[in-house]
C-alpha positions as CSV (number, residue, x, y, z in Angstrom):
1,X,0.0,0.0,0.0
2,X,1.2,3.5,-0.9
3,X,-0.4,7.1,0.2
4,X,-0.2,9.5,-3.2
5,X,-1.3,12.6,-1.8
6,X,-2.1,15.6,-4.6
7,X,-2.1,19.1,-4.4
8,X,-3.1,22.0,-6.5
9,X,-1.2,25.2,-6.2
10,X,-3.5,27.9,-4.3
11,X,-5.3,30.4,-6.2
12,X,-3.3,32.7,-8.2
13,X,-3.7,36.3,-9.1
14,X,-3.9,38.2,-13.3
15,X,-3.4,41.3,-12.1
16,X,0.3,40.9,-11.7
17,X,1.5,42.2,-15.2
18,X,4.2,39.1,-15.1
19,X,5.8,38.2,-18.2
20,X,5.5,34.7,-17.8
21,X,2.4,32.2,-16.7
22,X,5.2,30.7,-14.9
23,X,5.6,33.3,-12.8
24,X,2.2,34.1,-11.4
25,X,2.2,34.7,-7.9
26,X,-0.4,33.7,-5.4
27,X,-3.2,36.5,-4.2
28,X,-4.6,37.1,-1.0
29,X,-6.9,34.4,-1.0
30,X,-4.7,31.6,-2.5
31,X,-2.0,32.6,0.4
32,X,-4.8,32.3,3.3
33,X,-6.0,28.9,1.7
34,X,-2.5,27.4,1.6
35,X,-2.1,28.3,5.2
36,X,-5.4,26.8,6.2
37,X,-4.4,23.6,4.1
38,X,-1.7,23.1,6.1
39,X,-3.3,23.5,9.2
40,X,-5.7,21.4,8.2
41,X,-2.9,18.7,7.8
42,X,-1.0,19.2,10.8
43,X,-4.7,18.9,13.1
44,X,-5.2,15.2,10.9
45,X,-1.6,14.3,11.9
46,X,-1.9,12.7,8.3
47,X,1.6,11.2,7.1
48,X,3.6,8.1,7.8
49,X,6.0,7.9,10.7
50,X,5.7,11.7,11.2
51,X,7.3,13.1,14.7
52,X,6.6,16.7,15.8
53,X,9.7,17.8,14.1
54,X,10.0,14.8,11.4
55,X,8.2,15.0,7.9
56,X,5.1,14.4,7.1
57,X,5.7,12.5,3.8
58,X,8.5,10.5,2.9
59,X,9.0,12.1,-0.1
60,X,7.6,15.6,-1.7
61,X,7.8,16.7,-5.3
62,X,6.6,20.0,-7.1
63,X,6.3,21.9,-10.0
64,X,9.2,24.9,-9.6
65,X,6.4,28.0,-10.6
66,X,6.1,30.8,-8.4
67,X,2.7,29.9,-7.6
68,X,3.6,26.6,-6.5
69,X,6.9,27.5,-4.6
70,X,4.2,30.1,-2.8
71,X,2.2,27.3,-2.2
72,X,4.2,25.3,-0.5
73,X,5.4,28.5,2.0
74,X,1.4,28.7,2.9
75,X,1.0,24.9,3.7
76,X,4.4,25.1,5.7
77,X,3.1,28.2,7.7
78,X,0.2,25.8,8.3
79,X,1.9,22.9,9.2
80,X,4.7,24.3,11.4
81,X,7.3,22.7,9.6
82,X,9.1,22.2,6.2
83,X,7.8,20.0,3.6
84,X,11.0,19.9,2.4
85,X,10.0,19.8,-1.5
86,X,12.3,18.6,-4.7
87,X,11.2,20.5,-7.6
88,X,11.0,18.8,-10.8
89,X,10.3,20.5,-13.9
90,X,8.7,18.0,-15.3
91,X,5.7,18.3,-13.5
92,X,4.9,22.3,-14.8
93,X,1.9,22.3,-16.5
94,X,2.1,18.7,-16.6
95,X,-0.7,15.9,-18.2
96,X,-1.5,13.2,-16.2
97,X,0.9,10.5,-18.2
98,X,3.8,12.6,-17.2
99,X,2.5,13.1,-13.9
100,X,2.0,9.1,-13.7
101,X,5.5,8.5,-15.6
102,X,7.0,10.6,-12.4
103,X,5.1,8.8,-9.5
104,X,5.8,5.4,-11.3
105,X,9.5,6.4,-10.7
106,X,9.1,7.3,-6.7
107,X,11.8,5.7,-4.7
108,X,10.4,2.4,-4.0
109,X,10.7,2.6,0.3
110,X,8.8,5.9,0.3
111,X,5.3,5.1,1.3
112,X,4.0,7.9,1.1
113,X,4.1,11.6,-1.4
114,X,3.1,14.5,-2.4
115,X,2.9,15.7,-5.4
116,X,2.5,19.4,-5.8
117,X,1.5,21.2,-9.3
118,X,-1.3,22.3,-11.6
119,X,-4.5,21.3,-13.5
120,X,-6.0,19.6,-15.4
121,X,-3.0,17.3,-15.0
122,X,-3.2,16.8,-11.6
123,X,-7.7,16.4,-11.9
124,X,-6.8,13.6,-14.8
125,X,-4.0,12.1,-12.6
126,X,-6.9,11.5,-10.0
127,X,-9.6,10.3,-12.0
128,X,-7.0,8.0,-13.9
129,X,-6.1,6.1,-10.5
130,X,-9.7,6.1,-8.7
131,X,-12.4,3.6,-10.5
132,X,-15.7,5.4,-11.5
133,X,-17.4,3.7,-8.1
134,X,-15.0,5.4,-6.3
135,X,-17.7,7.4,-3.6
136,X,-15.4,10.7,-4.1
137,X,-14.3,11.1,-7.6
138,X,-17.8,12.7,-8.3
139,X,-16.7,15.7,-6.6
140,X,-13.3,15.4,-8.5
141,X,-15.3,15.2,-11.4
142,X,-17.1,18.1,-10.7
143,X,-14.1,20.5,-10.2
144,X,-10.1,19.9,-8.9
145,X,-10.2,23.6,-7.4
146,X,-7.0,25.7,-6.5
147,X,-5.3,24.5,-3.2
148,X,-7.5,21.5,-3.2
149,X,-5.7,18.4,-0.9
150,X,-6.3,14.9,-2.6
151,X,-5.1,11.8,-0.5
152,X,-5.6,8.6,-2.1
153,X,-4.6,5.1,-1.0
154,X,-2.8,2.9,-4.2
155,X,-3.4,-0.6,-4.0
156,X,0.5,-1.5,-5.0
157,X,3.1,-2.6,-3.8
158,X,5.6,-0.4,-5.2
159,X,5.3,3.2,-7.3
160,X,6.0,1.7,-10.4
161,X,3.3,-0.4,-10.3
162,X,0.6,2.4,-10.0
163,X,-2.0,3.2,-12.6
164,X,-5.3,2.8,-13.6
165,X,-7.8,1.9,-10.5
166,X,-6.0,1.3,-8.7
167,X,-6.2,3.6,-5.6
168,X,-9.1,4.6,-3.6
169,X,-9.6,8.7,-2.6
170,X,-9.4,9.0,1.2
171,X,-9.9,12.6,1.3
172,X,-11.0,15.7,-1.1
173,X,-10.5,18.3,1.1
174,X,-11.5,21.7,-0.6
175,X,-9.8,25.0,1.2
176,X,-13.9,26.1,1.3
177,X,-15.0,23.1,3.0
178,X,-12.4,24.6,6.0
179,X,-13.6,28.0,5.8
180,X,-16.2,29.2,3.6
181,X,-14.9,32.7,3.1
182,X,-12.2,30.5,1.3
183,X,-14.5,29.4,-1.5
184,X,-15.6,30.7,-5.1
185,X,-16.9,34.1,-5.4
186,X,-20.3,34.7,-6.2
């Protein structure tokens, strides 16, 4: 059994006159929700062999944008402690066979890892591990919104064997279903 846990980066601001998408910071909103995401994880005490000063996944990897690097601050202000990300390029504006191709090469004694980037990779990457009967996916299905926390458990043995329906989605944990002034506007 391995824990793939999925993040996607908060919710990023278009008024910054940024040359590059890759550089798009996080607004207001996106910071607070990273924050409260972390939180959120730190009050679940979710991660495997975790001490109060020890990590809470074995391994972590990320797409190297702004708005993920932000991110990751925003869940570490949460969580009280450092995630302690590798960023791989590959994973910036990824699809989901890249995204798979990069979890099916996870070092084999991790068991368990985040994976921190964008959509719709990261949405497709979901719905490509969890069967249709999975209870969750319908709210996957629906919409993978920004700073949304995924944790789903992979019926394998080791990384490389991951893919299709193979996992089951523990969580969907939305920032809005934490605190609703966290949620779309209207």
């Amino acid at each position: 059994m391995k824990t793939l846990t999925l993040l996607r980066h908060a919710k990023s601001t278009w008024d910054d006159p940024v040359a590059r998408d890759f550089d798009r910071p996080l607004n207001g909103r996106g910071r607070r929700a990273a924050a409260r995401i972390g939180q959120w994880l730190a009050d679940e005490g979710l991660g495997d062999g975790e001490t109060a000063e020890g990590p809470v996944f074995d391994l972590v990897r990320a797409s190297p944008a702004v708005r993920v690097r932000q991110t990751i601050e925003g869940v570490e202000d949460g969580l009280r402690r450092p995630l302690g990300a590798l960023f791989e390029p590959r994973i910036y504006l990824a699809s989901a066979v890249t995204l798979l191709d990069i979890v099916q090469g996870f070092a084999p004694d991790a068991a368990s890892a985040l994976l921190i980037g964008h959509n719709p990779g990261l949405e497709d990457l979901l719905l490509l591990l969890t069967p249709d009967a999975d209870p969750l996916r319908g709210e996957a299905e629906i919409k993978y919104p920004t700073a949304t926390l995924a944790i789903l458990d992979l019926a394998v043995d080791t990384w490389r064997d991951a893919g299709a329906g193979c996992a089951t989605l523990r969580h969907f944990i939305r920032p809005r279903d934490l605190d609703a002034s966290l949620g779309p506007d209207d």
